[in-house]
C-alpha positions as CSV (number, residue, x, y, z in Angstrom):
1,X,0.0,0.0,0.0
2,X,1.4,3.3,-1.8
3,X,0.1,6.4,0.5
4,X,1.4,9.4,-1.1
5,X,0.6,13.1,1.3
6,X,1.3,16.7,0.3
7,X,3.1,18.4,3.5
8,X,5.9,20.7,4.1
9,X,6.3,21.7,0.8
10,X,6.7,18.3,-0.5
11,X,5.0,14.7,-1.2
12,X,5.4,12.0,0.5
13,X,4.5,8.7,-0.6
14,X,4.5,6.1,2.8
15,X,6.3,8.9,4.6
16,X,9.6,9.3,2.5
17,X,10.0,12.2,0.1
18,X,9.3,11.4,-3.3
19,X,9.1,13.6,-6.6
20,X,6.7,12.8,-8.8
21,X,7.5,12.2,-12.4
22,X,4.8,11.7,-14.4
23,X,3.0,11.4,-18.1
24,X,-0.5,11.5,-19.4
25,X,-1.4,8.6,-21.5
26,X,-5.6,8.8,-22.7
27,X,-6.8,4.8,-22.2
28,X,-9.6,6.0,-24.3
29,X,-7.2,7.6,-27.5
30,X,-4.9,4.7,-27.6
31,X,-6.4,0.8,-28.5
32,X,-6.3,-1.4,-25.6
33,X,-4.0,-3.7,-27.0
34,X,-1.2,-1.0,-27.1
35,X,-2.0,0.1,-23.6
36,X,0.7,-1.7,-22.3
37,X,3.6,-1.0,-25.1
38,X,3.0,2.9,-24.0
39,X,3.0,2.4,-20.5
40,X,6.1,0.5,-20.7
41,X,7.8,3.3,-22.9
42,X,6.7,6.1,-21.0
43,X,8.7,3.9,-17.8
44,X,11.6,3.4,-20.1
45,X,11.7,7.5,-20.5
46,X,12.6,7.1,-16.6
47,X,8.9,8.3,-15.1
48,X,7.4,6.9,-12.3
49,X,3.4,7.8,-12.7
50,X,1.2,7.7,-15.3
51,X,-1.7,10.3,-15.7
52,X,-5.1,10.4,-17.2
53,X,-8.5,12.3,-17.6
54,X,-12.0,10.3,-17.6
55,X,-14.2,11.6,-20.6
56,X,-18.1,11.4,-18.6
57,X,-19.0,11.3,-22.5
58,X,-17.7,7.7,-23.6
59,X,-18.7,6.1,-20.3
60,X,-22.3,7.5,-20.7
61,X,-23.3,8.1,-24.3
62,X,-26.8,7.8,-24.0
63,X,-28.0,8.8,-20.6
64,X,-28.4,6.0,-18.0
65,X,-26.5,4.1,-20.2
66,X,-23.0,3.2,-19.5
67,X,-20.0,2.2,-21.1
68,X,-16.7,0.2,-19.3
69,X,-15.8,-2.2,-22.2
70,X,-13.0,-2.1,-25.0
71,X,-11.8,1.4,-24.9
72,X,-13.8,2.7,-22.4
73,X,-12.4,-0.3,-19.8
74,X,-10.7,2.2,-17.4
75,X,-10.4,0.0,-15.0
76,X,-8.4,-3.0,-17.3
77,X,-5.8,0.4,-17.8
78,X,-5.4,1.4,-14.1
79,X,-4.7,-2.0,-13.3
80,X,-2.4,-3.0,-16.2
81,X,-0.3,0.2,-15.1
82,X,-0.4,-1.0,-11.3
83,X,1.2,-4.5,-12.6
84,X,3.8,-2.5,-14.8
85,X,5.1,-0.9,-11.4
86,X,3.6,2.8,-12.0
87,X,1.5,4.8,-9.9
88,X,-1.4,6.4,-11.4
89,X,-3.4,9.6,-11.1
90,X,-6.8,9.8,-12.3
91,X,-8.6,13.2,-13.0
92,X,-12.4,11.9,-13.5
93,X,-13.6,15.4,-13.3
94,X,-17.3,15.5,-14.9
95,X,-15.5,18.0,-17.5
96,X,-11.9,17.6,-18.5
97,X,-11.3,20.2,-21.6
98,X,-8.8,18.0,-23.3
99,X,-9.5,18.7,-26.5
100,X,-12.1,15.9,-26.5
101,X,-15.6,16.5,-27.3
102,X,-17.4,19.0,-25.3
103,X,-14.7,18.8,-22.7
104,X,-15.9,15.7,-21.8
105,X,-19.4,16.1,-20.9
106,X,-21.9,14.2,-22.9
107,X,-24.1,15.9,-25.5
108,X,-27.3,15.0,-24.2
109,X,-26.7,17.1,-21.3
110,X,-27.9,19.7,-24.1
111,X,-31.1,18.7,-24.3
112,X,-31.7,20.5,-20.6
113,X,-31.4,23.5,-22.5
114,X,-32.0,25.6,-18.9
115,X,-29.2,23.5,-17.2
116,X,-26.4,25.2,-16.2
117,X,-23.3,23.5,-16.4
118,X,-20.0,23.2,-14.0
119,X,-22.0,24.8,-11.1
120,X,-24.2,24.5,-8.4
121,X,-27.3,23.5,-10.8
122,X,-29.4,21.2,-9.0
123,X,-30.3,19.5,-12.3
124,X,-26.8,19.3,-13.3
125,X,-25.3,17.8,-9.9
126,X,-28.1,15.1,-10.4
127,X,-27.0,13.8,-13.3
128,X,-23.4,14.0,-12.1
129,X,-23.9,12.2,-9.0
130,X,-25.6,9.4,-10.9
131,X,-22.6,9.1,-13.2
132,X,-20.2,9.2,-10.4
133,X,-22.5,5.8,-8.2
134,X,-21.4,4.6,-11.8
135,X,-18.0,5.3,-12.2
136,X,-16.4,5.9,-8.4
137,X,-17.0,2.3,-7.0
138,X,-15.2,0.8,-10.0
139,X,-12.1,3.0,-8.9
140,X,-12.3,2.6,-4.9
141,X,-10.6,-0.9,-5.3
142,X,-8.0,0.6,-7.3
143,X,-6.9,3.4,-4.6
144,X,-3.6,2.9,-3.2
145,X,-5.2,2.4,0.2
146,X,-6.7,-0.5,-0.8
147,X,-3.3,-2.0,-2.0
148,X,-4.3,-0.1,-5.9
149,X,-2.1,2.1,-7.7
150,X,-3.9,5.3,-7.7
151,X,-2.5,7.4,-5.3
152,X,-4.1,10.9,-6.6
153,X,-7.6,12.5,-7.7
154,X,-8.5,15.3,-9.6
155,X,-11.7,17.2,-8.0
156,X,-12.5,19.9,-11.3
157,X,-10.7,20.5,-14.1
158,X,-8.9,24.2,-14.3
159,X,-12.3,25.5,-13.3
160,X,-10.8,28.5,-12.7
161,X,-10.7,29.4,-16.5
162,X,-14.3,29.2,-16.1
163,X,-15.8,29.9,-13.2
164,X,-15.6,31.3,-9.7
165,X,-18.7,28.6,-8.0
166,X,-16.3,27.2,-4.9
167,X,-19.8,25.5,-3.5
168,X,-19.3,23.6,-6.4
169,X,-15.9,22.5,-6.3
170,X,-16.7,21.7,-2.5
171,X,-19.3,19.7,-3.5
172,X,-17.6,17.6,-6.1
173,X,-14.5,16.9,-3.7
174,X,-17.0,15.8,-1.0
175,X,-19.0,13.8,-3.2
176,X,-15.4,11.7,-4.1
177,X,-14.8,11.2,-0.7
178,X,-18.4,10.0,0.7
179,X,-18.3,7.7,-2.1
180,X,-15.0,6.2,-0.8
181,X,-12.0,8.2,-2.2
182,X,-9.6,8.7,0.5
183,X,-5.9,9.5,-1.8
184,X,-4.6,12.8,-2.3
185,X,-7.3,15.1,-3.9
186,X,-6.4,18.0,-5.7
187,X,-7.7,20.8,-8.4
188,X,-5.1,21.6,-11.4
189,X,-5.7,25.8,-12.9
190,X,-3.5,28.4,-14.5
191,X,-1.1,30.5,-12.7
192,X,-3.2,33.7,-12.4
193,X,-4.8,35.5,-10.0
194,X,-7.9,35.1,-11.2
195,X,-7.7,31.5,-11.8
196,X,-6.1,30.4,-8.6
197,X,-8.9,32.6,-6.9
198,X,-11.7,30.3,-9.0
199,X,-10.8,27.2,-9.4
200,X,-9.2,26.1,-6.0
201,X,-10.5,25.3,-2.7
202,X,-9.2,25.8,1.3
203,X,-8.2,22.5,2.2
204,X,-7.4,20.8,-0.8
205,X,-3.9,20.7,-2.6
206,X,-3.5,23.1,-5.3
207,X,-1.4,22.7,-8.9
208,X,-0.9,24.5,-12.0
209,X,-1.0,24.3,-15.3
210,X,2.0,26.1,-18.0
211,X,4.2,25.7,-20.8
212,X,7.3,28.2,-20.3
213,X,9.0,30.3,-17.6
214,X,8.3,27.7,-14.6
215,X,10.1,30.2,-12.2
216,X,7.2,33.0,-12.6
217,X,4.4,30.1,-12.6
218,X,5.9,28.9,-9.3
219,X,5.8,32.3,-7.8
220,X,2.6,32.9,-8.5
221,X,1.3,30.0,-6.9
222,X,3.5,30.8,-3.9
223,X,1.4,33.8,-3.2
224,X,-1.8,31.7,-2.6
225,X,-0.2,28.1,-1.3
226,X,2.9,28.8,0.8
227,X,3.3,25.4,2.2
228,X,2.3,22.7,0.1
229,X,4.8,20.9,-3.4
230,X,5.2,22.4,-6.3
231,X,3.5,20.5,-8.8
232,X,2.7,21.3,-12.9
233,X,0.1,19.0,-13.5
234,X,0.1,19.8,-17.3
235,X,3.5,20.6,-18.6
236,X,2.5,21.3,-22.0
237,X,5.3,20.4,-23.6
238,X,3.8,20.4,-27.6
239,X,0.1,21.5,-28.7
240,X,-2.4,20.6,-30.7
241,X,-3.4,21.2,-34.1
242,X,-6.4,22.9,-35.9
243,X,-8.1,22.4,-39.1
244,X,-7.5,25.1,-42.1
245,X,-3.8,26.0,-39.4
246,X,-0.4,24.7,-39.1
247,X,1.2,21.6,-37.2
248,X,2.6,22.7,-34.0
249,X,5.9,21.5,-33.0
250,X,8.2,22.5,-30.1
251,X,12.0,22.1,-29.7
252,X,12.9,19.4,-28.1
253,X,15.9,21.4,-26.1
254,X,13.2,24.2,-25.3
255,X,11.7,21.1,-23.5
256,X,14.2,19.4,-21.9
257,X,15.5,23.0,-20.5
258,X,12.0,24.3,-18.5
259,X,11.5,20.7,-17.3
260,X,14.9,20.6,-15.7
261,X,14.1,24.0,-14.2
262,X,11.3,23.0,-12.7
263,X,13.1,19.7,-11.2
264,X,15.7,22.1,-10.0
265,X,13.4,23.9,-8.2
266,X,12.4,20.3,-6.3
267,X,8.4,20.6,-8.2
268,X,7.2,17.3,-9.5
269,X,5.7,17.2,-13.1
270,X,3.2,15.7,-15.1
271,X,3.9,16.1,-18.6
272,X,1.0,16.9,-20.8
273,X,1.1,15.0,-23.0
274,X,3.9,12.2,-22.8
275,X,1.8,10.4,-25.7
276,X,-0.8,12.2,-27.4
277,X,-2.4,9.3,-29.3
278,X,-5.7,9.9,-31.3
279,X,-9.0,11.6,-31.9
280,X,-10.9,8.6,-32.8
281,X,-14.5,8.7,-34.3
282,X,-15.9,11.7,-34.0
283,X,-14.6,12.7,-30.3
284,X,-12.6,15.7,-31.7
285,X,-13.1,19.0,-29.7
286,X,-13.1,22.1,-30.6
287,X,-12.2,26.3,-29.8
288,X,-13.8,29.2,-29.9
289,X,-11.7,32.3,-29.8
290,X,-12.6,35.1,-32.0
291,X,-14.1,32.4,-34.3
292,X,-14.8,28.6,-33.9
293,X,-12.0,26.4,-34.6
294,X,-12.1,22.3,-34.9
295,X,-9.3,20.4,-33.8
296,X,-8.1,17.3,-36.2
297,X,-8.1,13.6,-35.5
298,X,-4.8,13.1,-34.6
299,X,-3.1,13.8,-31.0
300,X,-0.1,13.6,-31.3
301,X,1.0,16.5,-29.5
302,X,4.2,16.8,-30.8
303,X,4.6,14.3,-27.2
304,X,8.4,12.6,-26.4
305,X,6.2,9.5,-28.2
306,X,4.6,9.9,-31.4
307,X,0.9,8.9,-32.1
308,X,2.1,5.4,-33.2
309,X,4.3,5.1,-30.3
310,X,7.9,5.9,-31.9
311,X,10.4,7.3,-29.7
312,X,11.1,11.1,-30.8
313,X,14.3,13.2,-30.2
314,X,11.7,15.5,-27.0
315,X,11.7,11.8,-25.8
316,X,15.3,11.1,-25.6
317,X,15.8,14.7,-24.3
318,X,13.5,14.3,-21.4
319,X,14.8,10.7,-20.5
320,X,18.5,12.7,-20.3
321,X,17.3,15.2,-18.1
322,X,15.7,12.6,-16.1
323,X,18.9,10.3,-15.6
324,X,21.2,13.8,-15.2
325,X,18.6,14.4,-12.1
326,X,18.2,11.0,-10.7
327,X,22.1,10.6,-11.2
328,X,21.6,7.5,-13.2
329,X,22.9,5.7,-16.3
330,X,19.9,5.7,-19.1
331,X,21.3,2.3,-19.4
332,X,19.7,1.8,-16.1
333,X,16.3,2.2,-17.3
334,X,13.7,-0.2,-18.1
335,X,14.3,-1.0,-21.9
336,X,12.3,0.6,-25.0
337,X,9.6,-2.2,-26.1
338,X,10.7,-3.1,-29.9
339,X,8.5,-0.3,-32.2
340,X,5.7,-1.4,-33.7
341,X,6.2,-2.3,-37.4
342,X,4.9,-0.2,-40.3
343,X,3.8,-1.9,-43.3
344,X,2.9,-0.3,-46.9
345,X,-0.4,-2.1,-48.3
346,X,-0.1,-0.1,-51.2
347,X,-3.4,1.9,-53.3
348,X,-6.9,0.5,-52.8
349,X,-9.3,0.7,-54.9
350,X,-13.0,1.9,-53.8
351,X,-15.3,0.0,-56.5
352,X,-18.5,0.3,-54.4
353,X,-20.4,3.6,-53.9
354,X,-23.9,5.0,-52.1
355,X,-25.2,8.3,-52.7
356,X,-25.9,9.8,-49.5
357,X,-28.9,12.2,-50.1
358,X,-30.3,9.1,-52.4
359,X,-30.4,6.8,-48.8
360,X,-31.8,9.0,-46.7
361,X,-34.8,6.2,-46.0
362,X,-32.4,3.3,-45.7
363,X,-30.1,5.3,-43.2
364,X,-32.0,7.7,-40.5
365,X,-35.7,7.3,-38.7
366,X,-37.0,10.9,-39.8
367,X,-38.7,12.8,-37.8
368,X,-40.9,15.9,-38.7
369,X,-40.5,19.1,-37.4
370,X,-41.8,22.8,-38.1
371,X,-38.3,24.6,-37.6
372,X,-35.0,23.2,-37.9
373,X,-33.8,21.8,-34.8
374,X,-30.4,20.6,-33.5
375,X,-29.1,17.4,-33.0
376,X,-29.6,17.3,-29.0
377,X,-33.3,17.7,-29.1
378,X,-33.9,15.3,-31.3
379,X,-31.9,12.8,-29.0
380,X,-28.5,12.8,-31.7
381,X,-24.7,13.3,-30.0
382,X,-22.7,12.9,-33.0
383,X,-22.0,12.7,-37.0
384,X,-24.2,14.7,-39.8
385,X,-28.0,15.7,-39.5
386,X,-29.8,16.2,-43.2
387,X,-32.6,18.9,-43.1
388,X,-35.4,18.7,-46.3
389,X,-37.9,21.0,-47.2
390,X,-40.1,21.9,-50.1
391,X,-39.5,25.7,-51.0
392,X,-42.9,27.6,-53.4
393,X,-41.3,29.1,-56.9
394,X,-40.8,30.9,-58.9
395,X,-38.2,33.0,-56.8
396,X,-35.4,34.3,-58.3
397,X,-31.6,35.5,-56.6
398,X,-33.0,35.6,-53.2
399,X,-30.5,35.0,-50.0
400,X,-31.0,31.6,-48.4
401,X,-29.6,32.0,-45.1
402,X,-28.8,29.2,-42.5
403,X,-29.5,31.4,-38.9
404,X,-26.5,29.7,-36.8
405,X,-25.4,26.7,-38.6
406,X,-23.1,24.4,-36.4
407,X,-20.5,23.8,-38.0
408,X,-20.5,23.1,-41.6
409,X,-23.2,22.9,-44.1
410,X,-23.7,21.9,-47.7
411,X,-26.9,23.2,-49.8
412,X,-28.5,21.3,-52.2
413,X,-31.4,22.4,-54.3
414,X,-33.1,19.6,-56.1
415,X,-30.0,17.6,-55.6
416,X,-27.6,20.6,-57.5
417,X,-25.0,21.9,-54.9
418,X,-25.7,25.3,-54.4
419,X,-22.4,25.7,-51.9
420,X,-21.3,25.6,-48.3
421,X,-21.8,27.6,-45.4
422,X,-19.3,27.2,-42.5
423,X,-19.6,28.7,-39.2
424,X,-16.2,30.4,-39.0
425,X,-17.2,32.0,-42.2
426,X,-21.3,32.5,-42.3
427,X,-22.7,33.9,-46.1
428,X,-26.0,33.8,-47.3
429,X,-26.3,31.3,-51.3
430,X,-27.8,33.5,-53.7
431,X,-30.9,31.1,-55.4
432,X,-32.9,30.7,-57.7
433,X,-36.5,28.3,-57.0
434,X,-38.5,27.5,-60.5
435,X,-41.8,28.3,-61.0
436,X,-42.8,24.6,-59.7
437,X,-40.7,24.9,-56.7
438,X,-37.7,23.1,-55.1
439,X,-36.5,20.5,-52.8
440,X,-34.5,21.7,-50.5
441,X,-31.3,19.3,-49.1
442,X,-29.1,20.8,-46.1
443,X,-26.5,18.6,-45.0
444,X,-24.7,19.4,-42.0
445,X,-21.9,18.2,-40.1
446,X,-21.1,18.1,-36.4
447,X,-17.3,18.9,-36.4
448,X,-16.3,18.9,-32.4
449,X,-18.3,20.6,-29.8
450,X,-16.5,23.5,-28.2
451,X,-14.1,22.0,-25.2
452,X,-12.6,25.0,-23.4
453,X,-13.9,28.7,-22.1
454,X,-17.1,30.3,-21.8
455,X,-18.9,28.8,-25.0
456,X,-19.2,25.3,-24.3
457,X,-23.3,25.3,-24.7
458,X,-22.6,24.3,-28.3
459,X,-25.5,22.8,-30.3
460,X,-25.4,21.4,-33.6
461,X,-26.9,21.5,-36.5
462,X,-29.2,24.2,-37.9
463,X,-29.9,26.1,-34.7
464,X,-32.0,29.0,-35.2
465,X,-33.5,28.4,-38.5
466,X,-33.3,28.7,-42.2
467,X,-34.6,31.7,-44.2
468,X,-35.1,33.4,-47.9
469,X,-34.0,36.5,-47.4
470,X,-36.6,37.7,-44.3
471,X,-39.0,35.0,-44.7
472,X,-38.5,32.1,-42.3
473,X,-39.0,28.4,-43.6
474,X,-41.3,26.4,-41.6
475,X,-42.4,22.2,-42.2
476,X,-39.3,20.2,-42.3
477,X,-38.0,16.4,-42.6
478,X,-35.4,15.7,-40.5
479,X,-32.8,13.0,-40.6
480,X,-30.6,12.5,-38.2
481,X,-27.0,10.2,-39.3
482,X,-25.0,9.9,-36.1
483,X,-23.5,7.0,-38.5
484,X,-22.4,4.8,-35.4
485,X,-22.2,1.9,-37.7
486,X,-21.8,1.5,-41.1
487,X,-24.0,-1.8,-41.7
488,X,-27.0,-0.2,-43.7
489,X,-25.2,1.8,-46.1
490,X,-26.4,0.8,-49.5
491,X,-24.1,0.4,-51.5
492,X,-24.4,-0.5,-55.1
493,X,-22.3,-2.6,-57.8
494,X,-19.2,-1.6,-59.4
495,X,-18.8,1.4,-60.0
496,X,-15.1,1.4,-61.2
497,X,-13.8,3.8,-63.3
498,X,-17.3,5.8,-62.4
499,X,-15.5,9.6,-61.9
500,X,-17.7,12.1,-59.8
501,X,-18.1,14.8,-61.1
502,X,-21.1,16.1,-59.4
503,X,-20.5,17.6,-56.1
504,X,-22.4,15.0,-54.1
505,X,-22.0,13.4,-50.8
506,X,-21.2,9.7,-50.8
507,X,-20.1,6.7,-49.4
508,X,-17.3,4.5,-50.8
509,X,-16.6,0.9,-50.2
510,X,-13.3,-1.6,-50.7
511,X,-10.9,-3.8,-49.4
512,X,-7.3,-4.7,-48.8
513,X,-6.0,-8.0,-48.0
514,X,-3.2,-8.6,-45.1
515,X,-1.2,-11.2,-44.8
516,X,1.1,-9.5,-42.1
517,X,-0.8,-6.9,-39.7
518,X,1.1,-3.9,-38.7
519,X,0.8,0.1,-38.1
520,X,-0.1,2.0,-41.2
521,X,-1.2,5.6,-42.3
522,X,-4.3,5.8,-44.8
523,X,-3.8,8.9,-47.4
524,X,-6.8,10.3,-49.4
525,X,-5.1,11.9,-51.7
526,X,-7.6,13.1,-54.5
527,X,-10.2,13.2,-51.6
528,X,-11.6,16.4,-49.9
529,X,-13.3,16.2,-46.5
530,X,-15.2,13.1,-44.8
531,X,-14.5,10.6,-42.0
532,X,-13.2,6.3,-43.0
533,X,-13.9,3.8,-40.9
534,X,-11.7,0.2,-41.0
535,X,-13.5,-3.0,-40.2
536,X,-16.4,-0.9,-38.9
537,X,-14.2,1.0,-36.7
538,X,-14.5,4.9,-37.1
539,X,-10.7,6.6,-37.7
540,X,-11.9,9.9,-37.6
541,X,-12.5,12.9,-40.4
542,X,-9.8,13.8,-43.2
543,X,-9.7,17.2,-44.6
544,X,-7.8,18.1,-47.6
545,X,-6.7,21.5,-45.8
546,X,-4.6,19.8,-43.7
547,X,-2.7,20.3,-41.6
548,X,-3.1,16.4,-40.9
549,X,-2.4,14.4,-44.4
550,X,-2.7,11.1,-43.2
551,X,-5.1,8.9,-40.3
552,X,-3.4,6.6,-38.2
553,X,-4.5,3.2,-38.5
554,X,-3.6,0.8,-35.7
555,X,-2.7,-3.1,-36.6
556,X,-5.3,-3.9,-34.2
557,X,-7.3,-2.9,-36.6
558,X,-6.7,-4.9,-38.9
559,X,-7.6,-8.5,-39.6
560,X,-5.6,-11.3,-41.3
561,X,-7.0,-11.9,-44.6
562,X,-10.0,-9.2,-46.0
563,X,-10.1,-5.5,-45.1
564,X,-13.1,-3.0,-45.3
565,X,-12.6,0.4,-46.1
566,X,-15.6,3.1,-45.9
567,X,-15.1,6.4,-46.9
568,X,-17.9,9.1,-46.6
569,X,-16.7,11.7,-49.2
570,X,-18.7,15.1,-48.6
571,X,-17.6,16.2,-52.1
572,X,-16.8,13.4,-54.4
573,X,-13.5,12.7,-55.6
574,X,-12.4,11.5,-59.5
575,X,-10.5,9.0,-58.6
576,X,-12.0,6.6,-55.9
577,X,-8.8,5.2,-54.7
578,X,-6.8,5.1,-50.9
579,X,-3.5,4.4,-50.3
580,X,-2.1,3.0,-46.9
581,X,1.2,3.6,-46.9
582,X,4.2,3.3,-43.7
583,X,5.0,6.7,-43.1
584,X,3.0,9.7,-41.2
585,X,2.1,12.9,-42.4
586,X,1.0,15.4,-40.0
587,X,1.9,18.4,-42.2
């Protein structure tokens, strides 16, 4: 039994000093059956702890209904990093930012739409409290007071970026321990006034969150906790990436140099992240700045290990700073696991198609509405949402508007594109509606709910309403396509050599054969924007304006022998070929 304490300005784990070293690794953004190669790199870096966040989201996708199995099995990774030798911390706070889907919290908290959320909501706390009888009792056994390896629990999640509600934070903290949680507890928030002020409560050990110039962070938090560790429970040593923006990277000296500051300066560190891994599905987040921006399927972080689990020149840096500080030989470290292998399976051609629009029946249970409405009130998380209407004629160059379209939509007028409408980048379609009138197509997808700062009420889908020029549009079908399986796509003979030429949405069907299963990297050249699945098994969304190029596919994946591939294609491409190939591309 493992007790670690916070007193006199250090930790102590069964009353000796001890300095933790730590590195986030998501259970739930790598496949289980490369939980343990990671956890056993990240040891062989020369770390002690593991970290990771609990997304409420992928435990509970429907409500009431929960989710420990496969990915989601939590528990399987907690104990499989015991077994390796590494303590754990777990920050199961009911939002965790992240960069994951509406910071964690599930979607069909949004259909409350007079819920208030991270706060002293009685509506909200309900549902909470019912997820936590869920989730805390599977983690009591695994505390390092019962003989488990988590020895630390997160209470909120840098609340202080968002609000100031310490009833709240009190709340959730005593909620952990009448449920049984008796490790270290703690809350993890910028170094600012403000923030420290918000997010942290009397009582409860504090750490912060930074990048760069540890010395000022650590000041800072001196002036509100004089007596307890120094701890950076995110060292954000990389970043993540945006659609339509560059790849972050960071240099790998710039690194190594502020970490061995801070392990100068006696703090212990969580690195955030020490592997990134990846956005599977449609779990992306997303930020809203001046403007809403999506993040892309892959997390790789620019980490010490990539998102395939290859060692990077950050990694070797840290593990040297590590054995300089520890006074060890990296030859004394536990050894680096053999890396995965890569394999080329070459082009793959996509012979089968389905029109989108022209399934509609076989795909989505319509339902009938007089406005527009988004996907949480009509009981849809994730994917695309189609909205049809008939629109009277003859009209001619009026302004179709979509009031608030989240995030990204394409217009179709009696099947004809008549162009897209993205959030970031609202316009009004100029169109014309003949004298017998027009059906109306709008196809929208659901890129990432918002993750981080004061917008994260984010609906999706068309929601306000749709208009020509003043005059609102009432009596609509709508069909929602959270596309959480692929079985009743239609799809339709051979359609080799059948170029696209018409700006359609569609699906696309083929298959590889393996004889030899290892990592590869799926480029759609050719291809413009849509998501692939693999056996059934949802990648992610690829966007020809990068930054990201390729999707990671995982060998687990794969089978021996036949292969699916699914592509939906929101644009069509010319040539309906894939290639899988050995290399990343991240941009």
């Amino acid at each position: 039994m493992a007790i670690l304490l916070a007193k006199d300005r250090q930790f102590l784990l069964d009353g000796k000093p001890f300095q933790i070293l730590s590195g986030a690794i998501h259970y739930f953004r790598v496949v289980p059956e490369y939980w343990e190669d990671r956890l056993l790199k990240l040891q062989a870096c020369g770390f002690n702890t593991v970290e990771t966040y609990v997304p409420w989201n992928l435990h509970e996708p429907q409500e009431n209904e929960f989710n420990f199995a496969g990915i989601a099995d939590l528990e399987s990774f907690v104990t499989l990093a015991g077994k390796l030798g590494l303590h754990v911390i777990v920050r199961p706070s009911p939002y965790i930012c992240a960069e994951w889907e509406f910071g964690g919290l599930p979607a069909w908290l949004l259909q409350y739409p007079y819920m208030k959320l991270r706060c002293m909501d009685a509506g909200y706390l309900q549902k909470v409290d019912r997820y936590y009888d869920e989730l805390i009792p599977r983690l009591v056994p695994l505390l390092s007071t019962n003989g488990g390896p988590i020895v630390a629990m997160q209470i909120e999640n840098e609340y202080g970026s968002y609000g100031n509600d310490t009833a709240y934070l009190t709340y959730l903290r005593d909620g952990l321990t009448q449920r049984g949680v008796d490790v270290l507890l703690f809350t993890s928030d910028g170094p600012e006034d403000g923030m420290l002020q918000g997010g942290t409560v009397p009582g409860t050990l504090a750490t912060v969150n930074f990048g760069s110039r540890p010395e000022e962070a650590f000041e800072k938090f001196r002036e509100y906790r004089a007596d307890e560790p120094l701890m950076c429970m995110e060292y954000w040593n990389g970043w993540f990436d945006h659609w339509l923006k560059p790849h972050h990277t960071r240099d790998a000296g710039d690194v190594a140099d502020v970490f061995d500051r801070m392990l100068r300066a006696g703090a212990s560190v969580n690195f955030y992240m020490f592997h990134g891994g990846t956005n599977f599905g449609f779990y992306n987040g997303a930020n809203y700045g001046e403007k809403y921006e999506a993040t892309i399927t892959s997390y790789d972080y620019d980490s010490p290990l990539s998102e395939c689990g290859d060692e990077t020149e950050k990694f070797r840096a840290v593990r040297s700073v590590i054995a300089r500080y520890l006074g060890q030989d990296e030859s004394e470290f536990p050894a680096f696991p053999a890396p995965q292998p890569k394999k080329n399976y070459g082009a793959v051609q996509l012979s089968e198609k389905a029109d989108l629009l022209g399934s509609l029946e076989r795909l989505a249970k319509p339902v009938r509405r007089t406005s527009p409405e988004p996907m949480e009130m009509i009981g849809q998380s994730y994917g695309f949402i189609v909205y049809s209407t008939r629109v009277s004629g003859p009209r001619t160059g009026e302004k179709l508007h979509l009031q608030d379209v989240h995030d990204r939509a394409q217009v179709f007028l009696d099947g004809v594109c008549q162009g897209t409408v993205e959030r970031w980048n609202p316009r009004p379609l100029e169109v014309d509606i003949p004298a017998q009138g027009a059906q109306l197509d709008i196809v929208v997808e659901n890129m990432g709910r918002v993750n981080y700062g004061p917008k994260l009420r984010d609906y999706k889908g068309i929601t306000e309403g749709v208009r020509l020029n003043n005059q609102f549009l009432f009596d609509w079908t709508i069909y929602p396509l959270p596309l959480d399986h692929t079985d009743a796509i239609p799809f339709t003979g051979d359609n080799r050599g059948d170029e696209q030429t018409v700006e359609r949405p569609a699906f696309y069907r083929g298959s590889f054969t393996v004889e030899e299963r290892g990592d590869t990297f799926l480029r759609l050249d050719g291809w413009t924007k849509g998501v692939v699945w693999i056996n059934g098994f949802n990648l992610g969304r690829y966007w020809a304006e990068g930054p990201q190029r390729t999707l990671y596919v995982p060998a687990p994946l794969l089978r021996d022998g036949v292969n699916e591939i699914i592509v939906l294609e929101l644009h069509g491409t010319e040539k309906p070929v894939v290639e899988l190939s050995d290399t990343p591309d991240l941009g």
